[in-house]
TORFI-658008 format. One record per atom (N, C-alpha, C): y, z, x negated. Coordinates in steps of 0.1 Angstrom, whole numbers, always signed. Each point is the difference from the previous one (the first is absolute). Example, Ala and Ser with C-alpha at 12.3 -4.5 7.8 and 13.67 -1.06 7.14 Angstrom:
<pts>
-57:+78:-132 .
+12:+0:+9 .
+12:+0:-9 .
+11:-7:+4 .
+11:+0:-9 .
+11:+8:+8 .
</pts>
This chain:
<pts>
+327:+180:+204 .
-4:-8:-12 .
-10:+7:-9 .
-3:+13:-4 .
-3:+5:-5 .
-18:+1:+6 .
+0:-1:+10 .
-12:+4:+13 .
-1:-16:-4 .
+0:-13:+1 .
-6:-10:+1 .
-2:-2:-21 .
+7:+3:-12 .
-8:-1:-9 .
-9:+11:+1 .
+3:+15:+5 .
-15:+6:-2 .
-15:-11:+7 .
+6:+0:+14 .
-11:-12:+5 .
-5:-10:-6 .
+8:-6:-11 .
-7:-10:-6 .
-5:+0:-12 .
+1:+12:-4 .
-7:+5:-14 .
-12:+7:+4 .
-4:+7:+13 .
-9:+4:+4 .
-10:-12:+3 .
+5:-9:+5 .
-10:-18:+3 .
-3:-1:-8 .
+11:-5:-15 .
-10:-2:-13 .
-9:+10:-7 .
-1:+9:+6 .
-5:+12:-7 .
-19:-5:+6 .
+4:-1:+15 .
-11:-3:+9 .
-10:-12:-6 .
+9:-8:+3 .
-1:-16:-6 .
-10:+3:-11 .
+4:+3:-11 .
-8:+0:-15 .
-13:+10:+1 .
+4:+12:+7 .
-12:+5:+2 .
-15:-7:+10 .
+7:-7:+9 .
-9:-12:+6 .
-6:-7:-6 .
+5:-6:-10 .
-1:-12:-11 .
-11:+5:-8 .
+5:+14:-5 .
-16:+6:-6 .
-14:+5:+6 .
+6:-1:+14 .
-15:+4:+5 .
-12:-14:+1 .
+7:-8:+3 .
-10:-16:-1 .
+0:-11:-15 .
-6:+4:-6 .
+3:-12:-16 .
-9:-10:+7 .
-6:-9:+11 .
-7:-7:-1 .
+7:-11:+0 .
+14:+1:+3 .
+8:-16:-4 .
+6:+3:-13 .
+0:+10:-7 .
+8:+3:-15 .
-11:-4:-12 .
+10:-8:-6 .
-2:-7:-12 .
+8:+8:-13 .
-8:+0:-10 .
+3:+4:-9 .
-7:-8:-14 .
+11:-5:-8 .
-12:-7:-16 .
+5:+10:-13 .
-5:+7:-2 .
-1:+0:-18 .
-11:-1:-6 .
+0:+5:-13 .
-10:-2:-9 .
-11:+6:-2 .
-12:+2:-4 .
-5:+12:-9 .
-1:-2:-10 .
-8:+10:-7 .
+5:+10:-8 .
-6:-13:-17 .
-8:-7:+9 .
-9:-15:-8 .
+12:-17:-3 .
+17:+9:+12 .
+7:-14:-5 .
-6:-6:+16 .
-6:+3:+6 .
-7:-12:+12 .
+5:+1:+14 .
+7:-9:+5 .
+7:-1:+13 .
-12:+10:+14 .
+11:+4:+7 .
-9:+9:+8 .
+9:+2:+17 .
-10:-1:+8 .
+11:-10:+12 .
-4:+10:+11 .
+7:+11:+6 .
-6:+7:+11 .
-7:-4:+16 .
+7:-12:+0 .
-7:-9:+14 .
-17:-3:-9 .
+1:-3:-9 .
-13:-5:-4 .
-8:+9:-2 .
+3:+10:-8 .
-8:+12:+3 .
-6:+6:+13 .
+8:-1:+8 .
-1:+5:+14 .
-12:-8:+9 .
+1:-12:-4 .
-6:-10:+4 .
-14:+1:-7 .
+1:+2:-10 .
-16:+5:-6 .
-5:+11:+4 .
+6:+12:+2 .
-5:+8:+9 .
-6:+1:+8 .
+6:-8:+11 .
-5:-5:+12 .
-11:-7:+3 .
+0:-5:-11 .
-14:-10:-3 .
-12:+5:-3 .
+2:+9:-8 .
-12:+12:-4 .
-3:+10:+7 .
+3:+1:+11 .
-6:+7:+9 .
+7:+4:+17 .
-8:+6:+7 .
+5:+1:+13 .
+14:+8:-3 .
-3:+14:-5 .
+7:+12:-1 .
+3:-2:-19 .
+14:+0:-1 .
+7:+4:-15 .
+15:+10:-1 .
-2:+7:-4 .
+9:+6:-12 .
+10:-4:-13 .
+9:+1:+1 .
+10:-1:-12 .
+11:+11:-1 .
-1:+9:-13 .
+6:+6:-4 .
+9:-3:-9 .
+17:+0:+1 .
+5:-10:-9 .
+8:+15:-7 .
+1:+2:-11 .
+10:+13:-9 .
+6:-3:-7 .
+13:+5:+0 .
+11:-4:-8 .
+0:+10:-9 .
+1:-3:-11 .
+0:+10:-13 .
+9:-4:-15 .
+1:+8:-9 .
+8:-1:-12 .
-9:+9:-9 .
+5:-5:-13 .
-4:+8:-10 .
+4:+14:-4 .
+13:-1:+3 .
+6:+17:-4 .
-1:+11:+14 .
-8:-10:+13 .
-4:+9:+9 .
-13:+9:+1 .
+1:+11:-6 .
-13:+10:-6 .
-10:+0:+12 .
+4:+5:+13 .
-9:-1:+18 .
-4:-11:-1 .
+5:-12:-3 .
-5:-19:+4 .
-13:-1:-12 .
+1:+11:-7 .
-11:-6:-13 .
-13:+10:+6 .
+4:+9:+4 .
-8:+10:+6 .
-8:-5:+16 .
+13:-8:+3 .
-6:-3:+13 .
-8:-16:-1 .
+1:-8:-16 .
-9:-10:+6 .
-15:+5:-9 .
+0:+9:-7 .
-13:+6:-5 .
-8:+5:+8 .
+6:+9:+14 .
-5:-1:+14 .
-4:-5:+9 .
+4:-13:-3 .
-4:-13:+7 .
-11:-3:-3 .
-8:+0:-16 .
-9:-10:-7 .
-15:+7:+10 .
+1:+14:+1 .
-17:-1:+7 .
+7:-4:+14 .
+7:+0:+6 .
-3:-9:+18 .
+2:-10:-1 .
+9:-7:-8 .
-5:-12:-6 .
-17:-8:+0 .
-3:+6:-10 .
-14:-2:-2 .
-7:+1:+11 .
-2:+12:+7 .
-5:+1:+12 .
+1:-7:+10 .
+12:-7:+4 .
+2:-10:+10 .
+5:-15:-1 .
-1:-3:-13 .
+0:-14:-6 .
-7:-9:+6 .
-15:+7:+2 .
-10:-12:+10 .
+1:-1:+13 .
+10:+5:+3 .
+0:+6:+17 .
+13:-8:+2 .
+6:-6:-6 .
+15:-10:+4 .
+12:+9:-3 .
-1:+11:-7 .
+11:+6:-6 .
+9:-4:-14 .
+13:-6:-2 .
+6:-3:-7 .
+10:+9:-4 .
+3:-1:-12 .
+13:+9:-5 .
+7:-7:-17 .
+14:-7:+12 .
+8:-3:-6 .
+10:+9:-10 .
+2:+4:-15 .
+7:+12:-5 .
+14:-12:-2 .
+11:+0:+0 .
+12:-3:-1 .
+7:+4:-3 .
+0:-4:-17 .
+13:+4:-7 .
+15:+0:-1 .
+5:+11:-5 .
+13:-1:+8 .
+11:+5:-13 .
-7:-2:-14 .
+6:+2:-13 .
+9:-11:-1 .
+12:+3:-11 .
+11:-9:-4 .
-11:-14:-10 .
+11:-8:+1 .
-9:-16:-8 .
-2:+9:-14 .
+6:+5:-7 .
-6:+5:-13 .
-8:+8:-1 .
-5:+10:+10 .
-9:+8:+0 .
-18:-10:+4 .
+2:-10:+3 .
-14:-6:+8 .
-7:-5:-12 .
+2:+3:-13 .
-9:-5:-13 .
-13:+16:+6 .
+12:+12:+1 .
-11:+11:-1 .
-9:-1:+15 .
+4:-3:+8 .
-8:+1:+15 .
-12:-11:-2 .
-4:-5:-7 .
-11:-6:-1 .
-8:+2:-11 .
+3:+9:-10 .
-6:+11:-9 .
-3:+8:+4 .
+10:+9:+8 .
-10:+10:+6 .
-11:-2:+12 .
+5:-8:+7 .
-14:-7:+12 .
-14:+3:-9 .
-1:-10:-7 .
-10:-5:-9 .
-4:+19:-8 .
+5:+3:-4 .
-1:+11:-10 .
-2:+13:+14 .
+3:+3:+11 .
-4:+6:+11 .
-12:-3:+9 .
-5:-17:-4 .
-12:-6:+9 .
+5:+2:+11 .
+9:-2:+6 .
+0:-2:+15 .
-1:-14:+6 .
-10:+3:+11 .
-8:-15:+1 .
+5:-5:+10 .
+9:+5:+5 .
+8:-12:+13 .
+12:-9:-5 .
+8:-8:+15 .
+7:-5:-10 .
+11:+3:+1 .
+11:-6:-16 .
+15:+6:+0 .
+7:-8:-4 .
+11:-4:+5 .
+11:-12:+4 .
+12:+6:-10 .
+10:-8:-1 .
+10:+7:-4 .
+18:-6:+8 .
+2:+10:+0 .
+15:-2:+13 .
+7:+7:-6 .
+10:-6:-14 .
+4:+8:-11 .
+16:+1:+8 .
+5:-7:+9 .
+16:-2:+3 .
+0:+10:+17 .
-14:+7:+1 .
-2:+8:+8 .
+4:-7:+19 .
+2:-14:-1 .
-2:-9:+12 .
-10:+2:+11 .
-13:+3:+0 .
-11:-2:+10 .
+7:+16:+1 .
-1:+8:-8 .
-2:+13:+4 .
+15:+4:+9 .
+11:-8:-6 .
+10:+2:+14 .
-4:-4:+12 .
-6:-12:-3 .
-2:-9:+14 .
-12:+3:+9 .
-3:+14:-9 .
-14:+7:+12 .
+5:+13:+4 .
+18:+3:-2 .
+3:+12:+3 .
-6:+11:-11 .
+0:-3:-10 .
-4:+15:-8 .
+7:+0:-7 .
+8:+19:+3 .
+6:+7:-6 .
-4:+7:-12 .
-10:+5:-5 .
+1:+7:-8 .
-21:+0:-6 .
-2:-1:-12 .
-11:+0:-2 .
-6:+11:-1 .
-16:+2:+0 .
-10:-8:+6 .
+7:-8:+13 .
-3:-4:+2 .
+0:-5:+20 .
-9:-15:-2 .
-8:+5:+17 .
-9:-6:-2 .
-8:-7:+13 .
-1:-12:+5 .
+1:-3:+11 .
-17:-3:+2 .
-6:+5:+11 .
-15:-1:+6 .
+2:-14:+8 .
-5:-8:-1 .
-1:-14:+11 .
-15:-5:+7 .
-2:-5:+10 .
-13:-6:+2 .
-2:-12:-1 .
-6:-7:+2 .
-2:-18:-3 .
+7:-8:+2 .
+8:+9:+12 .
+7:-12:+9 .
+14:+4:-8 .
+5:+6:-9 .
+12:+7:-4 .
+7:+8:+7 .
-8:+7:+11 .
+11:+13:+6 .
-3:+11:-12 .
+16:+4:+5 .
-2:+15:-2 .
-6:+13:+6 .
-14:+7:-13 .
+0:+4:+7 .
+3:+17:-5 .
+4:-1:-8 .
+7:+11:-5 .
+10:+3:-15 .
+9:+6:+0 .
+7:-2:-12 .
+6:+14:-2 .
-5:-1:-20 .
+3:+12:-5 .
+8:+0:-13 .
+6:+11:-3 .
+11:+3:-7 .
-2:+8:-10 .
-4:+1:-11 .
-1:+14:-12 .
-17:+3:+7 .
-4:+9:-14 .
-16:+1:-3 .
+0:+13:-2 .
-10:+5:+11 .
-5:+18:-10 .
-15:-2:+0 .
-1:+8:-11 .
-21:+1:-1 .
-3:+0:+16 .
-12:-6:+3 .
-4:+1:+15 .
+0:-12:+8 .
+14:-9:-3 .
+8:-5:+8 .
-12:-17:+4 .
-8:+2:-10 .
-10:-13:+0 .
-11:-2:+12 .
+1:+18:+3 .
-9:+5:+13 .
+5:-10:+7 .
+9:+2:+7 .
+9:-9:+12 .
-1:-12:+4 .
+0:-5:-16 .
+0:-12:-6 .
-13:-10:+6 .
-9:+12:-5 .
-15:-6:+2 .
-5:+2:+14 .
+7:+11:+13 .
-2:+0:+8 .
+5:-16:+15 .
+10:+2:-9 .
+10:-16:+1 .
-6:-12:+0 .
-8:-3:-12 .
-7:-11:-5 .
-14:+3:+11 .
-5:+8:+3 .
-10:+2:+9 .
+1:-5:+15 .
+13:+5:+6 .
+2:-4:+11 .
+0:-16:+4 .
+12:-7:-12 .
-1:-10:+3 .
-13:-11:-4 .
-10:+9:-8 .
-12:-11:-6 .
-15:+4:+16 .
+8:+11:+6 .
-11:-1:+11 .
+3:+0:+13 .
</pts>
């Protein structure tokens, strides 16, 4: 008995980690940071449209996560740099409903110029498997995965942008 629930906690273990390596059937709606409905099939679908080869970096972050503030300030030059090249980067908030007055004060007051959603009941971010912030999922046009990361050290953007390279060429 014990041998068939290990077996089956090992499946679901499988299962969900499957589920995260392809988002190109995964749907997700919240908001940004503007109040404006935001729909991941649609997104994805705009991607695809703008060019042969695209990129989406999607980041889950909070306010009282000191690394996630560090690590989307690291973002803004490869950002910039590969904005015209079909590179996206979704930041996705992951603060409680009373904290999201400040997450769109600080955006603005940090200039960070991509965009940021908010997922205050922390839903997308279970439903993409992430355990613990930063974490942060690399995808290509078509929504595979193509790599996924956990916590931020100085540096960590190298990877990032090596990442964003592979899949833009």
């Amino acid at each position: 008995m014990k041998n068939i629930i290990f077996f089956a906690a090992l499946m679901l273990s499988f299962i969900g980690q499957a589920a995260a390596q392809d988002l190109s059937s995964v749907d997700f709606r919240l908001r940004d940071i503007d109040g404006k409905d935001f729909s991941f099939q649609k997104y994805l679908a705009e991607v695809r449209e703008a060019g042969e080869k695209g990129a989406v970096l999607i980041s889950f972050w909070a306010m009282w996560c000191e690394p996630c503030k560090q690590e989307m300030k690291a973002f803004v030059p490869i950002f910039e740099k590969y904005k015209d090249r079909n590179f996206h980067l979704l930041a996705i908030n992951n603060d409680n409903p009373r904290s999201l007055a400040k997450v769109k004060a600080y955006v603005r007051a940090q200039k960070l110029p991509y965009q940021f959603l908010l997922d205050p009941n922390s839903e997308v971010f279970k439903k993409l498997n992430g355990q613990s912030l930063p974490y942060s999922l690399m995808l290509d046009q078509d929504g595979r995965l193509i790599e996924k990361r956990t916590g931020y050290f100085a540096g960590d953007e190298k990877e990032i942008e090596e990442d964003i390279i592979r899949i833009l060429e």
